[in-house]
C-alpha positions as CSV (number, residue, x, y, z in Angstrom):
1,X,0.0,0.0,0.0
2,X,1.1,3.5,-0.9
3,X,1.3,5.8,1.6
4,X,1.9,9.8,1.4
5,X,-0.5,12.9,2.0
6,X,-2.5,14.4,-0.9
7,X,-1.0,17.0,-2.8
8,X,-3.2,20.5,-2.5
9,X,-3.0,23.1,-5.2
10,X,-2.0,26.3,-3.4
11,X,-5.2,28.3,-5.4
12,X,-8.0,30.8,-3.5
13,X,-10.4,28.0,-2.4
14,X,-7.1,26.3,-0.4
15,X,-6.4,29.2,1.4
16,X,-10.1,30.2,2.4
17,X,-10.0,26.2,4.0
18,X,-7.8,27.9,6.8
19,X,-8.4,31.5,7.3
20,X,-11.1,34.1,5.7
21,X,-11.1,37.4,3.3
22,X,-11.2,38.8,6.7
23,X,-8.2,37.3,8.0
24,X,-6.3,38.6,4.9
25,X,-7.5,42.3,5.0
26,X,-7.0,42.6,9.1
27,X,-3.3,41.2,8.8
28,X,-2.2,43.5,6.2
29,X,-4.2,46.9,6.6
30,X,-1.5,49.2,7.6
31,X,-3.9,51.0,9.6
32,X,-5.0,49.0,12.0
33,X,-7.9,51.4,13.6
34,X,-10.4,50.3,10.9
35,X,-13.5,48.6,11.0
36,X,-15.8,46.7,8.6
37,X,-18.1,48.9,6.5
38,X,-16.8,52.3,8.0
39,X,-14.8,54.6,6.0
40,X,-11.0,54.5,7.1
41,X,-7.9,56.3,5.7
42,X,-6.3,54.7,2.0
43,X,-3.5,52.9,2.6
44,X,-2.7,53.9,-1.1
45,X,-2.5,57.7,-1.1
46,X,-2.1,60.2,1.2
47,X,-6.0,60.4,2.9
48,X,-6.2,63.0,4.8
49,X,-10.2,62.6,5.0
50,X,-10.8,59.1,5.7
51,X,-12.4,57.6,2.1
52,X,-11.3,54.2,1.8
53,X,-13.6,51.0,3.1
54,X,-13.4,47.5,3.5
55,X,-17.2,46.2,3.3
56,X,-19.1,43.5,3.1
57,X,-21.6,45.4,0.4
58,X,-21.9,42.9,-2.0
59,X,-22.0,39.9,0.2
60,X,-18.0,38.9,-0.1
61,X,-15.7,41.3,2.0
62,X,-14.3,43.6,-0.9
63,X,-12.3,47.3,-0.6
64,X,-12.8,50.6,-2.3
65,X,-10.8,53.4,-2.7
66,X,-13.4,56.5,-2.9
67,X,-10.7,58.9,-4.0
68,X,-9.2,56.8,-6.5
69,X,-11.6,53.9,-7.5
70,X,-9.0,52.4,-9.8
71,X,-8.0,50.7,-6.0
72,X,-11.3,48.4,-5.7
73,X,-11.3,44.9,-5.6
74,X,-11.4,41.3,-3.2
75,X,-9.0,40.6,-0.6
76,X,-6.3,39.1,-3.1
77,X,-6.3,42.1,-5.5
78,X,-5.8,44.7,-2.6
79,X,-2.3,42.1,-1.7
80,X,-1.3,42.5,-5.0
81,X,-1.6,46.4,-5.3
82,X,-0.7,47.3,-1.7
83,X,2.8,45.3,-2.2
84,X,3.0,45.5,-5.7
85,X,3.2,42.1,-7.1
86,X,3.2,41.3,-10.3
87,X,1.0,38.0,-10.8
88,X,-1.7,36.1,-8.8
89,X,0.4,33.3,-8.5
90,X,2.4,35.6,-6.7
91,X,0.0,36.8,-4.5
92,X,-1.6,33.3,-2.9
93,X,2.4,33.0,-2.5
94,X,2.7,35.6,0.0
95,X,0.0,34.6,1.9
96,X,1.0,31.7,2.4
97,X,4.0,32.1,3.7
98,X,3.2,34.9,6.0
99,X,0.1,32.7,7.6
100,X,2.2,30.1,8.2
101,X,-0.2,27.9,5.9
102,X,2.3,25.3,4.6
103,X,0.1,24.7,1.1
104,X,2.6,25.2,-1.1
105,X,5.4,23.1,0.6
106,X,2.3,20.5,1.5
107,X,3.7,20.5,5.1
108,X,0.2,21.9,6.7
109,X,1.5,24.2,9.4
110,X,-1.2,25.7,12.3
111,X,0.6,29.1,12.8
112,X,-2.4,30.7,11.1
113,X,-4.5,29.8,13.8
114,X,-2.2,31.8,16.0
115,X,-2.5,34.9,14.0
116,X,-6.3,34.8,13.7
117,X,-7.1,33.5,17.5
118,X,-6.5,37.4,18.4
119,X,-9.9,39.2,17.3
120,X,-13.1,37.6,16.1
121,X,-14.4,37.3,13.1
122,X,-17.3,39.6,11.8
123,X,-20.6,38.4,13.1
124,X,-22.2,38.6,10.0
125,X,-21.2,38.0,6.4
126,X,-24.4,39.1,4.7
127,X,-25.4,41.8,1.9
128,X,-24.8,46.0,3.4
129,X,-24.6,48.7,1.6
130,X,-22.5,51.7,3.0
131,X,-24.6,54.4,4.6
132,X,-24.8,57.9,3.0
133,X,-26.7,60.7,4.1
134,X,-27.1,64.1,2.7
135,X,-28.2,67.8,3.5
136,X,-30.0,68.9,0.4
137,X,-30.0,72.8,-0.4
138,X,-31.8,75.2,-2.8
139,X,-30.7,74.9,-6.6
140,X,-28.1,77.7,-7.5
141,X,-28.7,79.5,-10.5
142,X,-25.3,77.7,-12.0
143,X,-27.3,74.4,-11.1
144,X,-29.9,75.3,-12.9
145,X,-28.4,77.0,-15.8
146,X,-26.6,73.6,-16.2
147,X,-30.0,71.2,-16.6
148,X,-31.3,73.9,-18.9
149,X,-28.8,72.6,-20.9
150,X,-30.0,69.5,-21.3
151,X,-33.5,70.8,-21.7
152,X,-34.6,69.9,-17.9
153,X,-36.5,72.7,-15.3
154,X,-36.9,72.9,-11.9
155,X,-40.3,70.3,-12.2
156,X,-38.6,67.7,-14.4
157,X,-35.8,67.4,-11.1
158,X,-37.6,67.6,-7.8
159,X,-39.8,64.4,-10.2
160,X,-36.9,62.6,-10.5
161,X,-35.4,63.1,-7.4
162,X,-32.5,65.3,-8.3
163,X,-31.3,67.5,-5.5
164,X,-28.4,70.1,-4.8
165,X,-26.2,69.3,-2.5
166,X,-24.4,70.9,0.5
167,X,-23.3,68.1,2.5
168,X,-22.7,64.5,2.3
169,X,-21.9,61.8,5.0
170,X,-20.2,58.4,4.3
171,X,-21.2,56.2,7.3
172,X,-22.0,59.0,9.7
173,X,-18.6,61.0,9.0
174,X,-18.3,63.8,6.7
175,X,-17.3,63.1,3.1
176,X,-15.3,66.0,1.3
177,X,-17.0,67.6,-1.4
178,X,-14.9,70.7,-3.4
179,X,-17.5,74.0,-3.7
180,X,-16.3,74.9,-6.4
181,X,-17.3,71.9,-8.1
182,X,-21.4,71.4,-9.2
183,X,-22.8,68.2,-7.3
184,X,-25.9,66.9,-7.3
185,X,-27.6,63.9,-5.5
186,X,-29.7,61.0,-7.1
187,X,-32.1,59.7,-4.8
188,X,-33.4,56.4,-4.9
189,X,-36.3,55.2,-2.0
190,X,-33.2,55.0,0.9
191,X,-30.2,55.3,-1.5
192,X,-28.2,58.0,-3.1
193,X,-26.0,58.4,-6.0
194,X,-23.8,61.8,-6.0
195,X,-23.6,63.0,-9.2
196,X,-20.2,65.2,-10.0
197,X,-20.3,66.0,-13.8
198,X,-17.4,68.1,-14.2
199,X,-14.9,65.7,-12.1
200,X,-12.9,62.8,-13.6
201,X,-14.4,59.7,-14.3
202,X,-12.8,58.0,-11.1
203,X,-14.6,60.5,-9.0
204,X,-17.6,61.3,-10.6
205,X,-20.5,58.9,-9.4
206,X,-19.2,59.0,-5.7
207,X,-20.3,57.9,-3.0
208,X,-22.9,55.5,-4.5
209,X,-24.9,53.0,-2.8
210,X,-27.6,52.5,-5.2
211,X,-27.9,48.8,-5.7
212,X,-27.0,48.3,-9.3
213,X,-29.9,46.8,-9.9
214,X,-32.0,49.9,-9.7
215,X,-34.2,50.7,-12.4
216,X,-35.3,54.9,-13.4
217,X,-39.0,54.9,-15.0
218,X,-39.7,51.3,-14.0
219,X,-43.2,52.5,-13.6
220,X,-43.5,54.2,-16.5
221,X,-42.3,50.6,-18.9
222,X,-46.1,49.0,-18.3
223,X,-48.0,47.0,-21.1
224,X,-46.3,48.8,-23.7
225,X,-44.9,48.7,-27.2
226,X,-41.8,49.7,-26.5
227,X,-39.4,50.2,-23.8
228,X,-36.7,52.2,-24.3
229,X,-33.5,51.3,-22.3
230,X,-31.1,54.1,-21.5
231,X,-27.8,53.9,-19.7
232,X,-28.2,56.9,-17.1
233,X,-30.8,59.1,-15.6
234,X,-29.9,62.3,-17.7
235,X,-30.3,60.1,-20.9
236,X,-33.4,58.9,-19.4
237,X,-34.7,62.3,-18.6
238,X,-33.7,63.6,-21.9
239,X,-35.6,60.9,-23.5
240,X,-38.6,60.8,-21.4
241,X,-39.5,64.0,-22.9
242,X,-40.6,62.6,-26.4
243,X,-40.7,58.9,-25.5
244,X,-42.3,58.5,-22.0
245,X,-42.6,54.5,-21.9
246,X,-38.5,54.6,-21.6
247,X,-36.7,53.9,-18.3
248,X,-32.6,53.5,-17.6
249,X,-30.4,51.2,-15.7
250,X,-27.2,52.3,-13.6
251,X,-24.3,51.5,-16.4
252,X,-23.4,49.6,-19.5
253,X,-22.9,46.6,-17.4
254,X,-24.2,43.5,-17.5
255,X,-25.1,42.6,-13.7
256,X,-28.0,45.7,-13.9
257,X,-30.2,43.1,-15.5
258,X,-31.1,40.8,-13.2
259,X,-34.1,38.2,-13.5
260,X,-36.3,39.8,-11.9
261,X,-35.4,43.1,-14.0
262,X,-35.4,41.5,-17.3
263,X,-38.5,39.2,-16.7
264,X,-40.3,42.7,-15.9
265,X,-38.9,44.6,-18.9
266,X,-40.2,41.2,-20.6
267,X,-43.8,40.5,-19.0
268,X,-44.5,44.8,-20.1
269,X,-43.5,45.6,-23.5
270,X,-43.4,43.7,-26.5
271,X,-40.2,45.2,-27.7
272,X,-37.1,45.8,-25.7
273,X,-34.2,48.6,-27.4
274,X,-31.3,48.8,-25.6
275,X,-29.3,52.5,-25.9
276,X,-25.9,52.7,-24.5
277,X,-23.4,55.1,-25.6
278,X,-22.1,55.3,-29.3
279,X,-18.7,54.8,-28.4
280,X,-16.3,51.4,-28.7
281,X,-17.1,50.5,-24.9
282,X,-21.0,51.5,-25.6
283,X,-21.0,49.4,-28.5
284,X,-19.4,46.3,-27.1
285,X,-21.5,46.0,-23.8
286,X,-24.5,46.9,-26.3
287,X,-23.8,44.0,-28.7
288,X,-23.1,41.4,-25.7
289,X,-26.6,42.6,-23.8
290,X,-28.9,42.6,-26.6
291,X,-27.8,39.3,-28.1
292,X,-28.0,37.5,-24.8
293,X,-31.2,39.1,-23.9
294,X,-32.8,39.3,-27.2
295,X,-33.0,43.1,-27.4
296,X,-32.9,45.5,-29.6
297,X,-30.4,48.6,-29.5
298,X,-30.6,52.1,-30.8
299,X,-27.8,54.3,-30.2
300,X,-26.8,58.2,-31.1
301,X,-25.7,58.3,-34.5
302,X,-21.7,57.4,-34.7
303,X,-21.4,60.4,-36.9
304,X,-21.0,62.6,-33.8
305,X,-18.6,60.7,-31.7
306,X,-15.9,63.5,-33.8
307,X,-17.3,66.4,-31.8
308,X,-17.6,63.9,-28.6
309,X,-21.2,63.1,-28.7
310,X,-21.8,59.5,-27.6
311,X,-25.4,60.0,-25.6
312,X,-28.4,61.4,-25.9
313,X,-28.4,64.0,-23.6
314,X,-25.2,65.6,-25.1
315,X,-26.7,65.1,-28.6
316,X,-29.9,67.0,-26.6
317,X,-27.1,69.8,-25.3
318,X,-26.2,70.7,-28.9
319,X,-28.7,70.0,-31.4
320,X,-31.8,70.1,-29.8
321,X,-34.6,67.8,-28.6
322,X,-35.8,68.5,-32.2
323,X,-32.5,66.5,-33.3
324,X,-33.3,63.7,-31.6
325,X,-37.3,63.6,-32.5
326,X,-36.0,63.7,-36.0
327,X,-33.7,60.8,-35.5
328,X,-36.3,58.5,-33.7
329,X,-38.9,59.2,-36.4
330,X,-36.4,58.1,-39.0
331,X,-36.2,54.7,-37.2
332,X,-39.8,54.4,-37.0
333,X,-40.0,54.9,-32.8
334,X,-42.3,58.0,-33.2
């Protein structure tokens, strides 16, 4: 009879056999006054207003950088960043090693259990979202001026639950906002998405707890022709005003069209057209959703994207609502 122990593969699922995403975020946080789901200062940068979390939001423990969201990921990607490795392989490596796991020699060692025997772990594991809470204020005339841009009045944002903003707090502490900068807040039943429209694209949707799921104008998309599927709430708003049975999800992504979503969209119009931007990302998540789902897809005309048109509310900005009435006529959706 052959005798030996069974060789392990030193992968993810090994290493959560012996100690948790938990484990791996409380052992290598440099700052060790930080707590689960409460904003904490970026190991990354220099923070001087605390905007980094480690959170259980979606279920498995995951970090975010809120001041530079390129730093976001699971408990093995935030290794690999903080220390700079180049490979995965790498990564589950170092772990190893420094817990004292013994996988990848395959002479199981317990010194893990010494490491982790000093706090407990988190009580619970299920879905939170991040608390935000904001102090609304009276539209400037800037604010304003802004929307009117896009063809949108003071009615069309206090219906959609568009407000100016003058303060906003990222579980319970204050979250830096620049006052020189326009901000606006998205409010959806308990949830809020701050809207920054003239900062970068790493910073311009945050904080956001807005389960991606979310749907704009759900209640409008009932036992109808058509429903019209934009990417983002301008879009939507922009569109609403010649098309009402249209409604938007929360990005080009995939994971906004759940079951429940898409058997909905399904059940309430016999025709589904997807509109994501006109550009090469647009395009590609446009192609991928409406052949999975069986959708349709109507985007801005690509002969625009020269003067950096992709969407409908910046073909709106420019041209017109007339612009885009013309356009949807010559595709037979008016």
């Amino acid at each position: 009879m052959i005798k030996g122990s069974k060789k392990v593969s030193l992968d993810q699922e090994s290493i959560f056999k012996r100690i948790s995403e938990y484990d791996i975020f409380k052992f290598y946080m440099p700052n060790k006054k930080w707590d689960l789901n409460q904003a904490t200062n970026s190991p990354f940068r220099e923070d001087k207003n605390p905007s980094f979390m480690v959170s259980n939001r979606y279920g498995n423990i995951t970090f975010i950088d809120f001041g530079d969201t390129e730093y976001r990921g699971d408990c093995f990607t935030f290794v690999k960043l903080l220390f700079n490795i180049n490979n995965m392989d790498e990564v589950l490596k170092k772990i190893d090693n420094d817990f004292g796991l013994g996988i990848s020699t395959g002479k199981f060692k317990n010194d893990y259990k010494h490491i982790v025997s000093k706090y407990k772990q988190p009580e619970s594991k299920g879905k939170r979202y991040a608390k935000i809470q904001v102090i609304p204020r009276a539209f400037t005339k800037e604010e304003l001026a802004y929307w009117n841009e896009y063809h949108q009045d003071i009615t069309d944002l206090k219906r959609e639950n568009v407000f100016s903003i003058k303060k906003v707090f990222l579980n319970k502490r204050l979250f830096t906002l620049n006052d020189n900068v326009l901000r606006f807040g998205y409010y959806y039943d308990g949830y809020w998405k701050i809207y920054r429209p003239f900062e970068n694209k790493k910073r311009k949707w945050i904080p956001n707890n807005v389960p991606i799921t979310t749907l704009d104008g759900k209640k409008d998309i009932k036992d109808c022709d058509i429903a019209f599927i934009n990417k983002s709430k301008k879009d939507y708003m922009v569109i609403k005003k010649i098309f009402p049975t249209t409604c938007a999800v929360q990005n080009e992504g995939i994971a906004c069209f759940s079951q429940e979503n898409l058997k909905y969209l399904k059940d309430n119009s016999k025709k589904q057209i997807l509109s994501f931007d006109s550009d090469v990302p647009g395009v590609k998540s446009s192609l991928q959703i409406t052949e999975l789902f069986n959708f349709d897809y109507c985007n801005t005309p690509k002969k625009y994207l020269g003067e950096g048109i992709n969407d409908w509310a910046g073909l709106a900005r420019e041209y017109g609502m007339e612009s885009i009435e013309k356009y949807f006529k010559e595709k037979g959706l008016l």
